[in-house]
C-alpha positions as CSV (number, residue, x, y, z in Angstrom):
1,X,82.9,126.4,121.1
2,X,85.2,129.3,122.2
3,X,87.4,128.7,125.1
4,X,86.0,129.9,128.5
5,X,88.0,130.8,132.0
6,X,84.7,132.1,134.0
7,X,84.4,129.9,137.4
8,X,81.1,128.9,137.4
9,X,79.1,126.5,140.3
10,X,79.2,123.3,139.1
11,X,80.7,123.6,135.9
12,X,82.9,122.8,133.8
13,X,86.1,125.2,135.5
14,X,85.0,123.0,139.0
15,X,85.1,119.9,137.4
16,X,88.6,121.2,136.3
17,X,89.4,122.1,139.8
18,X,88.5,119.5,141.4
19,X,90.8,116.9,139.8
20,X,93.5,119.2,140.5
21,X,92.8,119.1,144.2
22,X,92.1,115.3,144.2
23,X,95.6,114.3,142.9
24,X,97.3,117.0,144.7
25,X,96.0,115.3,147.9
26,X,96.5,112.4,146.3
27,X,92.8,111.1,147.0
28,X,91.6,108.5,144.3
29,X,88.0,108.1,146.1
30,X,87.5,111.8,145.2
31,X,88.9,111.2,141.7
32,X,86.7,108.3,140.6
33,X,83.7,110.4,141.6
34,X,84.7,113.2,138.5
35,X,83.8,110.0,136.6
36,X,80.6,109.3,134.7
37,X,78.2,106.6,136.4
38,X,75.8,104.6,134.6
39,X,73.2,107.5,136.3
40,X,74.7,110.0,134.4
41,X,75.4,108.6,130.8
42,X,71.0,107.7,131.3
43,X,70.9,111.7,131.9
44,X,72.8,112.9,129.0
45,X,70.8,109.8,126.4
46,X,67.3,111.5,127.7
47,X,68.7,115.7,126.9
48,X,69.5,113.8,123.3
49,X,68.1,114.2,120.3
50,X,68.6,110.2,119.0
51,X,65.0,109.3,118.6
52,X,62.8,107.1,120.8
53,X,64.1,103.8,119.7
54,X,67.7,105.0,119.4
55,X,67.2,105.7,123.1
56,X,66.1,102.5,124.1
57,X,68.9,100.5,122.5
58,X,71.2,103.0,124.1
59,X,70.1,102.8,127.5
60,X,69.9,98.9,127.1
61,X,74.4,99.1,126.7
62,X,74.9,102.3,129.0
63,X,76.8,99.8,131.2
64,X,79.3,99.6,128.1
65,X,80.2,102.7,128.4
66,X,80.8,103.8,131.9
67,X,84.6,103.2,133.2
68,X,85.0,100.4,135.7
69,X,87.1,101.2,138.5
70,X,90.2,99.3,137.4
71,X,90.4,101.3,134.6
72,X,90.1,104.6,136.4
73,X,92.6,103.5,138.5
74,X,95.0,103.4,135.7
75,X,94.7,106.9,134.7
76,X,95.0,107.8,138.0
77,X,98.1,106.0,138.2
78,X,99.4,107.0,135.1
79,X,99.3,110.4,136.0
80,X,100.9,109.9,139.8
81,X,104.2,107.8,137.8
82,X,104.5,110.7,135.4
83,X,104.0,112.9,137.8
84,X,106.5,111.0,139.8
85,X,109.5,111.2,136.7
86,X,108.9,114.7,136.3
87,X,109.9,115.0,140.3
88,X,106.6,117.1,141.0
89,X,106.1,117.9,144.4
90,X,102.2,118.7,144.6
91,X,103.1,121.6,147.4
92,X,104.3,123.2,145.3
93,X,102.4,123.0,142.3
94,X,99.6,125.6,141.6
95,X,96.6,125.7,139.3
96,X,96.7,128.4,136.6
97,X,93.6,128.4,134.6
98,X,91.2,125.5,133.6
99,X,90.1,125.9,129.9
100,X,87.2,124.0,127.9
101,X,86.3,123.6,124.4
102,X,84.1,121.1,122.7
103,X,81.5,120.0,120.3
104,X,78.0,118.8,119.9
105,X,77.1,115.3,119.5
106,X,73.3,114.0,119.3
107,X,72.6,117.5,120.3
108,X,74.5,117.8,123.9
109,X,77.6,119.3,124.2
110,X,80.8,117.3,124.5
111,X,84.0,118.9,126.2
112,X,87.9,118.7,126.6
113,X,88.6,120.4,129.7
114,X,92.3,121.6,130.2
115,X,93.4,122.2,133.5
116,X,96.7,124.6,133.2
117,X,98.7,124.1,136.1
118,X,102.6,125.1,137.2
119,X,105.2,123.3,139.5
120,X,108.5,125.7,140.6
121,X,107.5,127.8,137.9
122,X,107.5,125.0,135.1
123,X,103.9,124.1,133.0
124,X,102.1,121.3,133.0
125,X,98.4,120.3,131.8
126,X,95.9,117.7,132.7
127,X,93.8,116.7,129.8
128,X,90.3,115.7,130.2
129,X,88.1,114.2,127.7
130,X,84.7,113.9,126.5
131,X,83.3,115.5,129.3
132,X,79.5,115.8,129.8
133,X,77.1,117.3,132.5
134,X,75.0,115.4,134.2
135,X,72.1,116.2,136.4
136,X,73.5,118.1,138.8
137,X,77.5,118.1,137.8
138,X,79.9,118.0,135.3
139,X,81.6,114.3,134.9
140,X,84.4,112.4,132.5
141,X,82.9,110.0,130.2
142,X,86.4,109.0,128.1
143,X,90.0,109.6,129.5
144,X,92.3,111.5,131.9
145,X,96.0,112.6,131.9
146,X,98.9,114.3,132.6
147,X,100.7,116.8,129.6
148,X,104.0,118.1,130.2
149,X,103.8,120.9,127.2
150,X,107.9,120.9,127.2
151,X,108.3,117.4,126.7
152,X,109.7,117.2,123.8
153,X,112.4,120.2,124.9
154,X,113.0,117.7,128.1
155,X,113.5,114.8,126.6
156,X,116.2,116.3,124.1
157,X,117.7,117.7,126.6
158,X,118.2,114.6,128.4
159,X,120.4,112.9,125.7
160,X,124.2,114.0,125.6
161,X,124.9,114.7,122.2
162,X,128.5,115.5,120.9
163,X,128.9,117.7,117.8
164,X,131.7,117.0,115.6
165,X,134.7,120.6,115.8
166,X,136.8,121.4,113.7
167,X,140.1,119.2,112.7
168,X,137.3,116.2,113.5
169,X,138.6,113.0,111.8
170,X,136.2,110.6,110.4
171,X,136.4,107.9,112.6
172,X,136.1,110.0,115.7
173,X,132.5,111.5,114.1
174,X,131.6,108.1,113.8
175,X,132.7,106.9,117.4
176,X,130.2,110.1,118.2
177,X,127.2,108.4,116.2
178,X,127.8,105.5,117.9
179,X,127.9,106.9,121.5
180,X,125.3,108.1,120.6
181,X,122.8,105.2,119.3
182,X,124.0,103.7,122.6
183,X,122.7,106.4,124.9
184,X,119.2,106.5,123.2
185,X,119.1,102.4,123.4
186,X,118.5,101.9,119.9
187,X,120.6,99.2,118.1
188,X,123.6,100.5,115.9
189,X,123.3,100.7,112.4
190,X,126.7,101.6,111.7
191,X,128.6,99.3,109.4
192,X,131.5,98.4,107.3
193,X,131.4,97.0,104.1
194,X,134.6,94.8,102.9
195,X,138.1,96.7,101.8
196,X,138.4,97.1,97.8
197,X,141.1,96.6,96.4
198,X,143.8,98.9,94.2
199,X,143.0,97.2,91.1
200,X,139.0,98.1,91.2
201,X,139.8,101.6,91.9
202,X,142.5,101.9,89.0
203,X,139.7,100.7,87.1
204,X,137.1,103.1,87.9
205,X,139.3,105.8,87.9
206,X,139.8,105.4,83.7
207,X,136.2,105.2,83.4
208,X,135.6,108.2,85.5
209,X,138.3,110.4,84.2
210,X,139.4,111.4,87.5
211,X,141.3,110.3,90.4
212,X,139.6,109.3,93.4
213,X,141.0,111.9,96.5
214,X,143.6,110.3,98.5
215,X,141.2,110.4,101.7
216,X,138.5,108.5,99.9
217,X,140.8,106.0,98.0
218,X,142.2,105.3,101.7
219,X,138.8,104.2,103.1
220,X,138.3,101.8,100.4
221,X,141.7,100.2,100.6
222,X,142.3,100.3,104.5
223,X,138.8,100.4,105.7
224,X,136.0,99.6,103.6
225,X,133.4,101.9,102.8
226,X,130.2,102.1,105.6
227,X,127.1,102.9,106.4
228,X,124.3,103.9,109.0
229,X,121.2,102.0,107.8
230,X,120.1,99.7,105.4
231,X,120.7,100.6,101.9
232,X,117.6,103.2,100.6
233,X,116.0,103.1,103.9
234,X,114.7,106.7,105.2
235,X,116.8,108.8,106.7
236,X,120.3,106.8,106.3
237,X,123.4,107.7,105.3
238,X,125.4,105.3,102.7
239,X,128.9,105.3,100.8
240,X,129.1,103.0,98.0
241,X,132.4,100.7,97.5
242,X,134.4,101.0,95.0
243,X,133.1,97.1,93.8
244,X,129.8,98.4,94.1
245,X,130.5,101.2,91.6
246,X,131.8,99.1,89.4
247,X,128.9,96.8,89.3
248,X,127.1,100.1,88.3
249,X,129.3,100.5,85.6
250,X,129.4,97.0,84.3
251,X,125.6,96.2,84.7
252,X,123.2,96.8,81.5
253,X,120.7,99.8,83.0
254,X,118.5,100.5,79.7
255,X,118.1,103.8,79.7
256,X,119.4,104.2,83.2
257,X,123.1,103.4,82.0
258,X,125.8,104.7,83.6
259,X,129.1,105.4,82.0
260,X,131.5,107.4,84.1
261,X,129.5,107.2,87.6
262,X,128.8,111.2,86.7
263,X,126.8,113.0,89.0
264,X,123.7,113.0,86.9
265,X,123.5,109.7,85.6
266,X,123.7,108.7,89.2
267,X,121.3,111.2,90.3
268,X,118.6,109.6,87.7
269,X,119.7,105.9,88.5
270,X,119.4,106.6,92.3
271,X,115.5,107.9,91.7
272,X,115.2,105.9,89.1
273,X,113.7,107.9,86.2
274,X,116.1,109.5,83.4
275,X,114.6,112.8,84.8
276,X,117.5,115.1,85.0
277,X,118.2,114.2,81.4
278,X,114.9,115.5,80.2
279,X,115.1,118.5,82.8
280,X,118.7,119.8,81.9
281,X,119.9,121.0,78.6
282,X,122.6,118.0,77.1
283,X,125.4,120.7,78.1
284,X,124.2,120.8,81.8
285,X,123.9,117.2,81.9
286,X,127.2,116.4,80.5
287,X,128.8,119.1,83.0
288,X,127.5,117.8,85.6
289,X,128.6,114.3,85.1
290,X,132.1,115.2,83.6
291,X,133.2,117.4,86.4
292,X,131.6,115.8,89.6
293,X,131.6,112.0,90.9
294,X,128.8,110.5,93.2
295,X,130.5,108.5,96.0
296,X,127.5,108.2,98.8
297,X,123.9,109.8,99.4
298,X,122.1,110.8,102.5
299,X,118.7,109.0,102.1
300,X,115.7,111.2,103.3
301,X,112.7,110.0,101.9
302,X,111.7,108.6,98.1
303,X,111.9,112.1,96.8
304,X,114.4,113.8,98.5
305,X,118.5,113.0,98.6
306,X,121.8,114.5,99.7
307,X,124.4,113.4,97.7
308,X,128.3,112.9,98.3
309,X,130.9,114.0,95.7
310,X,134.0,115.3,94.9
311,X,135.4,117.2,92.1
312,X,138.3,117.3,89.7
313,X,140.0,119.0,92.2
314,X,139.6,116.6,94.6
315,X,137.6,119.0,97.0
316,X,134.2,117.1,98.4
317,X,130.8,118.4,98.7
318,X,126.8,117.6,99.3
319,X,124.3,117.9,96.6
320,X,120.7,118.4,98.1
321,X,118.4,116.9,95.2
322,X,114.4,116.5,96.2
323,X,112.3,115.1,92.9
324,X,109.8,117.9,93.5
325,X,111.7,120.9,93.0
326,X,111.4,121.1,89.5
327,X,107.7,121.1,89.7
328,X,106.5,122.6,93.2
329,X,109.6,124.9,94.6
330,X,111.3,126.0,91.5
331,X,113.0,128.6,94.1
332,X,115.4,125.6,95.6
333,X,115.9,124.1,91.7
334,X,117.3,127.6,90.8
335,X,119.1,128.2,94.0
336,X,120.4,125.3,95.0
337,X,120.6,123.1,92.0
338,X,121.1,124.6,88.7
339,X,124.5,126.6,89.9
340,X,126.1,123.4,89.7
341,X,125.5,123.0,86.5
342,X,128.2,125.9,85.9
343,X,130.8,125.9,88.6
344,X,131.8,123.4,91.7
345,X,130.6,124.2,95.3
346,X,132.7,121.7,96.6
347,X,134.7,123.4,99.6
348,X,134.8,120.2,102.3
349,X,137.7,117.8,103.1
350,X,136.6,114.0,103.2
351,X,136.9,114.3,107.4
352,X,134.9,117.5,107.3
353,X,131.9,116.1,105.2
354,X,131.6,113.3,107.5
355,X,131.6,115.2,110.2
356,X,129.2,117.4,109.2
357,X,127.2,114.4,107.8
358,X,127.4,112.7,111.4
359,X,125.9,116.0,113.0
360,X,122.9,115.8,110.4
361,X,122.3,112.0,110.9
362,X,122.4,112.4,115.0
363,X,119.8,115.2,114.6
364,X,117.5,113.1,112.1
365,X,117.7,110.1,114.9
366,X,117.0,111.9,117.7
367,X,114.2,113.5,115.6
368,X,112.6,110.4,115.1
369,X,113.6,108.8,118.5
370,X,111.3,112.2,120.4
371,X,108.6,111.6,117.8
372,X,108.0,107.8,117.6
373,X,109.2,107.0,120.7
374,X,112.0,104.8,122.9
């Protein structure tokens, strides 16, 4: 049904109006009448087109379905205590528009009435639904509440978050992440895994064929590598140890060996399918693996990675990989892929990865914080 504006008597644009004035004035005896009685729900079962019997066993549960007055009184609550956090002072609010659109059901038309309404020049909504007419008015039969349409803006805006700046060492983008999984109340997921010792890294470092950077090699032996979330969980961001390398090395992978933690091998044992060795050409692959080492990955999802490296010069970079490139945005696999495969695009010190990293991993949380709640 197309959206209408058109005040009409009794209709659908009163009914609309109505509820406005009634919390405005902050009467409830006015706003449980918008609701559907018993009465009503008998009026819109006889305009139906259910057949005779279909009638009868409605009309014998139309109790069921009209809203006791406790329940009303929780929407009408609910909308006063949001009204109340968004500081609304109802003198100064001021109906814009009510709105309707809707569908038939059992041949009678159903609505969702939106009433469009302003406070100091900011919008807000009220929302109601499944709204029918009756004899002689238009009523709710389901729900009523309060929309702020810049909520999400709002509560964004209400968190203080920190971005990392240039000279940024790693600890102090960390401290950040921390600050700020404290303001949003979740529990920290930052942790640190034991230090590794000099001997594991010499060790790696002849299977890898390159020297670990001085900044890396330091967090192993004075800090322990860490982590923000459970290993392979979504969204987290996760630096391996150097004894957890070398359990990669040492442990019997079938045809998911690795040999030199090379950036491919890693790649397909981190997925775990051999697929960039049947995607790349054996001169790729072993470029790939030769000249870049896989120290960390930024968990997405089950198809989609960031990976942490560095190269033989001891420069670090990120390594967006999602499995479906290949086959459904060939675009990114060109773009953003296959140049590695011919010359390094690492250009980051280990301090400004992580900080860069941090400011990724904030927005992610927060991102899911808005959308699935506190």
């Amino acid at each position: 049904m197309k959206k209408k504006t058109a005040q009409q008597t009794n209709s659908p644009e009163q009914l609309g109006q109505f509820f406005f004035e009634a919390i405005q004035a902050d009467n409830f005896s006015t706003f449980k009448d918008l609701f559907a009685t018993k009465k009503d729900f008998l009026f819109f079962l006889e305009k139906s087109n259910l057949t005779k019997e279909e009638k009868e066993v409605h009309r014998q549960e139309a109790e069921v379905f009209v809203k006791k007055e406790k329940e009303i009184r929780e929407y009408y609550n609910d909308i006063l205590q949001e009204a109340a956090a968004c500081k609304i002072d109802w003198k100064e609010a001021k109906i814009v528009a009510v709105t309707y659109e809707g569908k038939t059901m059992v041949g009678v038309a159903q609505l969702k009435i939106t009433v469009d309404w302003t406070h100091k020049g900011e919008p807000y909504q009220f929302v109601l639904r499944q709204c029918i007419e009756s004899d002689s008015k238009w009523v709710i039969t389901q729900s009523a509440s309060f929309f702020d349409p810049n909520w999400r803006e709002k509560l964004i805006a209400s968190v203080q978050v920190e971005k990392g700046f240039k000279g940024e060492h790693w600890r102090a983008a960390l401290k950040r992440y921390e600050a700020f999984i404290t303001e949003i109340e979740r529990d920290s997921k930052l942790f640190f895994k034991n230090k590794d010792n000099l001997e594991t890294i010499k060790m790696l470092e002849s299977y890898m064929g390159i020297a670990f950077p001085e900044s890396l090699k330091n967090v192993y032996l004075k800090e322990g590598a860490f982590a923000i979330g459970e290993e392979l969980e979504v969204n987290t961001l996760f630096l391996y140890s150097a004894e957890k390398l070398l359990y990669f090395l040492k442990e019997d992978f079938k045809n998911l060996s690795i040999s030199q933690l090379g950036f491919a091998e890693l790649i397909d044992f981190t997925i775990g399918h051999p697929e960039l060795k049947e995607l790349l050409s054996p001169k790729e692959y072993d470029f790939l693996n030769d000249n870049y080492k896989i120290f960390g990955v930024y968990y997405h999802n089950e198809s989609d990675f960031r990976f942490y490296y560095f190269d033989k010069n001891g420069q670090f970079g990120t390594a967006e990989y999602n499995h479906d490139w290949y086959h459904f945005n060939r675009n990114d696999w060109n773009n953003e892929f296959i140049p590695l495969t011919k010359k390094s695009k690492a250009s980051f010190t280990f301090d400004e990865l992580i900080s860069k990293e941090i400011d990724q991993t904030i927005d992610a949380s927060l991102e899911d914080w808005v959308n699935n709640g506190e």
